[in-house]
N, C-alpha and C positions, 0 to 999 in steps of 0.2 A: 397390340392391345392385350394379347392372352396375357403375355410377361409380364405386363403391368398389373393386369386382376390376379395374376398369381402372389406376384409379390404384396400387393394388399391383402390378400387372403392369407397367407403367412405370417405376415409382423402385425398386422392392423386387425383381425378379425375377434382379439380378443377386448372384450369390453374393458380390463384392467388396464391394456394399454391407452384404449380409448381416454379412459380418465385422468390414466396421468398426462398423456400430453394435450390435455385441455387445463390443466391445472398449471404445464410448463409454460405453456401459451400467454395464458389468462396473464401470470408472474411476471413475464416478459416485458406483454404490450403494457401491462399496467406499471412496472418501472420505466419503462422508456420513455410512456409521456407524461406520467406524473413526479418521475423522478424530481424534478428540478422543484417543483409544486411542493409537496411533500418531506425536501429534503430534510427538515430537521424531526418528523417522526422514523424517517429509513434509518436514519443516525441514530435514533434514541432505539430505535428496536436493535440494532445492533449492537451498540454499547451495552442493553438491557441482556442481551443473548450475552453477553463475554462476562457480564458480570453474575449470573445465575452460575456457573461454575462455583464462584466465591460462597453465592445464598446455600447451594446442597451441601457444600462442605461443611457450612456452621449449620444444618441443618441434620446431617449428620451426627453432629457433636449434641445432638437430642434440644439442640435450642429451638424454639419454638419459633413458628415461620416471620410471623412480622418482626420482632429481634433483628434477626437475620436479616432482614431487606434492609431494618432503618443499621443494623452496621456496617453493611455492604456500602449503602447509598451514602453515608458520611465517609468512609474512603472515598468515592468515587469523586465526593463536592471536595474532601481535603485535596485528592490529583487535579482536579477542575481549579482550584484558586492556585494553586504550584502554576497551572499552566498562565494564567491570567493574569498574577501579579507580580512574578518573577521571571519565569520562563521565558513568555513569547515578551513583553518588553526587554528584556534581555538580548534576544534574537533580534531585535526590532532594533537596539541599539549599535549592536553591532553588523548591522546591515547598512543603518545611517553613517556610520562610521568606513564602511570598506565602499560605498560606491565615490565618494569623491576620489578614493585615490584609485579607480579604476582606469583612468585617461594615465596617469602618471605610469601604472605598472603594465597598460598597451603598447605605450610609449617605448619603457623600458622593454619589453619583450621585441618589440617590431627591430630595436635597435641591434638587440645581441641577432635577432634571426637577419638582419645587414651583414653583421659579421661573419654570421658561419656563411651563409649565402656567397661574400664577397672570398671568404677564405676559401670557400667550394673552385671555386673558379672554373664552374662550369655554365652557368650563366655572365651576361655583362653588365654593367652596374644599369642602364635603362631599362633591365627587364628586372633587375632587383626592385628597383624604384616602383616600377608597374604593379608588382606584387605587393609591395608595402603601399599605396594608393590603395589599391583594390581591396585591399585587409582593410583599411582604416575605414575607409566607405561604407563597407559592408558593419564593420561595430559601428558607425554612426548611426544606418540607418537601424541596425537592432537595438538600439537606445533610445531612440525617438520611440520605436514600438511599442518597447517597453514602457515610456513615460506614456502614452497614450493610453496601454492596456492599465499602467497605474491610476489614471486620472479618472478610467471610466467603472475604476472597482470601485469609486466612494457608494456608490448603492448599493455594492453588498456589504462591505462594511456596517452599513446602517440595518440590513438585514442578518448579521453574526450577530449583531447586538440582542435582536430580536432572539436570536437562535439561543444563546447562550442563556436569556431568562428560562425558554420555552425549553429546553433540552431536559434541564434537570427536573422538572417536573414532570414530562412525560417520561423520563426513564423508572422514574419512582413508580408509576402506576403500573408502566410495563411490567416491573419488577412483581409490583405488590399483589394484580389483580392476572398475572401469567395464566393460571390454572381457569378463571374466568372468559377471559380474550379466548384462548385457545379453544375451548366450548361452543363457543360463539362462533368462531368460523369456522368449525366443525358444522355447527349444526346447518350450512348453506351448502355442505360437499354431500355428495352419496355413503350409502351407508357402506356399502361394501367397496374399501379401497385399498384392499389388502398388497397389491404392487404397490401404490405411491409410498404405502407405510415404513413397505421394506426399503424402497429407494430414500426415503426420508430418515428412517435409522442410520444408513449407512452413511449417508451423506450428514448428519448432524454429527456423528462419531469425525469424522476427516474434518470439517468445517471446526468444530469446537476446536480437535487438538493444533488445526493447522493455525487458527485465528490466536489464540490466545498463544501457543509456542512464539508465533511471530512476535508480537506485542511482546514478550519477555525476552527474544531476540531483540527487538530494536532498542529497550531499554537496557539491554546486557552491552551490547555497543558503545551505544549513545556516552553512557555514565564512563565506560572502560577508556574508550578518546578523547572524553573531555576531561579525566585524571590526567591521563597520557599528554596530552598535548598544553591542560593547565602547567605540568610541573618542568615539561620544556622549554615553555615562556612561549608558545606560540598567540600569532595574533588571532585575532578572530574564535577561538578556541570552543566555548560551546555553540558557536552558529555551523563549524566546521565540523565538529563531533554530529550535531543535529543531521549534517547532513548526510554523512558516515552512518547514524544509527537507522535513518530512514530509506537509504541503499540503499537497505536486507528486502524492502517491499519487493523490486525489481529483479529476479534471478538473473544471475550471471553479469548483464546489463550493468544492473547498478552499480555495483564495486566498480568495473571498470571505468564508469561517467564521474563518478564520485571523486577519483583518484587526483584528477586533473585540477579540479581547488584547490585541493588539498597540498599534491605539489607545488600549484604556483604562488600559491600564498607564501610558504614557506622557504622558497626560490628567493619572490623579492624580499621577505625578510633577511635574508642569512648567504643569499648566493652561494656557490658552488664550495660549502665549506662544510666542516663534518658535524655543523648543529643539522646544517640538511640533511646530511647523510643518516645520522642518527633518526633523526625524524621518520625518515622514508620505512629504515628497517623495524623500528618500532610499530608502525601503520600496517606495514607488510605483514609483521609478525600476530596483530590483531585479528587481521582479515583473514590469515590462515587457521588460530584457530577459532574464530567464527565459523569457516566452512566444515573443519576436521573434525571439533569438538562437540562447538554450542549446537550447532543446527543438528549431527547424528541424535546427540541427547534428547533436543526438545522433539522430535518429526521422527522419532524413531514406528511411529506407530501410524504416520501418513502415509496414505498410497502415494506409493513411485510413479512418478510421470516423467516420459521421456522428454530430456530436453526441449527439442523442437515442439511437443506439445505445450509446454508451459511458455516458450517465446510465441507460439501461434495464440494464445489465451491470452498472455500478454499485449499484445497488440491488437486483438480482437476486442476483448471485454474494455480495454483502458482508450481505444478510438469511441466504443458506445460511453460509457459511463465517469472518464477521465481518471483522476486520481482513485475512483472509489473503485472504480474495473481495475484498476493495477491491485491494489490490495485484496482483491478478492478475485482475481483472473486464478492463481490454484485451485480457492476452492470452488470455483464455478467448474474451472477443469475436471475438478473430483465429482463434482454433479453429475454432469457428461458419461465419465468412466463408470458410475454407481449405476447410472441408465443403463446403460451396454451393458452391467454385468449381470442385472436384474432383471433383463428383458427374455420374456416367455417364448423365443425360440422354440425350444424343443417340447414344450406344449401345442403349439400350433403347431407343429410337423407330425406330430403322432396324431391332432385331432383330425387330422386329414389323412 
C-alpha cells in the first residue's frame, strides 16, 4: 500500500495534473457515447479545425475575418459538390460495374491457383478440389455478409442525407463564431490550467500539421494513380486510385492491403503481359515516392513515433471509434507522447 500512496503522491499530487486528466477523461466518455449521437457536429468541428488553417492565412493577408470564413466556406461547398456530384457517383459507378464480374475473376483466380497447385505436385488433385470448395464457400458466405451489411445501411444513407444538409451549416458557425465557442467552454473549466494549455499547444501544433499533411497526402496520391492508371487504360481507374489515396490513412498496413486490388484488377485485365508489368512498376514507383518524398516534406515537423506505437494506436483507437480512430489514431498517439512529455515529474519529486 505504501508503494501505491507513493506513487500517487508523485504523479497525482499536483492539481495541474488533476485537471488535465479530468479534462482527458470528461473527452473520452463523452466521445465514446455520444459519438455515434453527435456524429455529424465531431465532423463538422473537425473539418472546421482543418479549415481555420486556410481562414489565418487570409487573415494574415490583413482581410478582415468574416471575408475570410465566407472564402474559406465557398471552397470547402466547391470540394463538397466535387464530392457529391461527380466523385462519389463516380465511385459508385464503378463499383456497380466491378462487382458482377467478381464471380467471373474468383472463378478465373481459383482456376489458374488449380494449376499451379496441380503443377506443384505436391498435393493430389482431392485435396486441390477441397481447397477450391473451401475458398469458394468462404467468398460466398462473405457476400451474403456483405449484401446483408448492404441492405441494413439504407438508414444511414437516410441519415448522410441528413448529415450533408446539417454539416455545412455547422461548419460555417464553427468557423465563424470560433473565438466565441471557445470562451464559452472555457468559461466551465478552471482558471488556472496552465499544464492542459501547454499539452494542448503541443498537441494542436502535431494534430494541425499531421491532419492537414495527411489530407494533401491523400489528395497528392489519389490525383497522381488516377492520371497514372487513366492513361494506361486501366479498369476501374478512379475507384482504384480512391483506394490507393485513402491507404496513406493506415501506416505501413495500408500500401500493403491496397496493393492486392490493384494487382488483381489489372491481372484479369491484361494477364501475365508487360501492360501488367508496366502497371505494377509504375504503382511501385508512386508508392516509393510517397514514402521517400511527399510524407518527409509534408510531416517533416510531426513528432516521430515508433512503428509499433502507431500499429498499437492503430488498432486501439480504429477497434473504439472505426474509420474516424484510423485517421486520427497518430494524432491521438501524439496526444499520449505530448502528455508524457508535459507531465510535472520532477516538480513533484523536489516538492517532496
Amino acid at each position: 500500500m505504501q508503494l501505491i500512496k507513493n506513487w500517487f503522491q508523485r504523479y497525482l499530487s499536483n492539481p495541474q495534473v488533476v485537471i488535465l486528466l479530468t479534462l482527458l477523461l470528461f473527452a473520452f466518455v463523452f466521445i465514446l457515447f455520444t459519438g455515434k449521437i453527435l456524429a455529424p457536429v465531431l465532423a463538422s468541428i473537425v473539418i472546421a479545425y482543418l479549415l481555420q488553417s486556410i481562414v489565418r492565412q487570409l487573415e494574415h493577408l490583413k482581410m478582415p475575418s468574416l471575408i475570410a470564413v465566407l472564402i474559406t466556406f465557398t471552397l470547402f461547398l466547391a470540394v463538397l459538390l466535387l464530392l457529391l456530384f461527380y466523385i462519389i457517383p463516380e465511385l459508385s459507378k464503378q463499383i456497380s460495374q466491378l462487382v458482377p464480374q467478381l464471380p467471373q475473376m474468383i472463378e478465373k483466380g481459383l482456376a489458374n491457383l488449380q494449376e499451379i497447385l496441380q503443377s506443384s505436385r505436391v498435393i493430389n488433385e482431392e485435396q486441390i478440389l477441397e481447397i477450391t470448395n473451401n475458398i469458394k464457400s468462404e467468398i460466398s458466405n462473405y457476400g451474403q455478409s456483405l449484401l446483408v451489411s448492404i441492405s441494413s445501411s439504407i438508414p444511414d444513407i437516410i441519415s448522410l442525407i441528413v448529415y450533408v444538409v446539417l454539416m455545412p451549416l455547422l461548419v460555417f458557425f464553427f468557423l465563424k463564431d470560433k473565438d466565441v465557442l471557445i470562451n464559452w467552454v472555457r468559461s466551465f473549466m478552471p482558471a488556472d490550467i496552465e499544464l492542459s494549455n501547454t499539452v494542448w499547444l503541443d498537441v494542436d501544433l502535431q494534430i494541425g500539421n499531421y491532419v492537414r499533411g495527411k489530407m494533401v497526402e491523400i489528395l497528392i496520391v489519389w490525383i497522381t494513380c488516377y492520371i497514372v492508371f487513366a492513361l494506361m487504360g486501366l479498369n476501374y481507374a478512379i475507384l482504384l486510385a480512391a483506394a490507393v489515396g485513402f491507404s496513406v490513412i493506415i501506416p505501413y498496413i495500408g500500401a500493403v492491403v491496397v496493393t492486392i486490388p490493384v494487382a488483381l484488377v489489372a491481372y484479369f485485365q491484361w494477364g501475365w503481359s508487360s501492360d501488367f508489368a508496366y502497371l505494377l512498376v509504375a504503382y511501385f514507383v508512386i508508392q516509393g515516392i510517397d514514402g521517400s518524398v511527399i510524407v518527409p516534406l509534408l510531416f517533416s515537423e510531426v513528432v516521430n513515433l515508433h512503428p509499433i506505437a502507431i500499429i498499437v494506436a492503430v488498432l486501439f483507437f480504429g477497434g473504439l471509434w472505426g474509420f474516424w480512430g484510423v485517421f486520427f489514431a497518430i494524432p491521438l498517439a501524439t496526444v499520449v507522447q505530448a502528455i508524457i512529455k508535459a507531465w510535472p515529474r520532477e516538480e513533484v519529486d523536489s516538492a517532496q
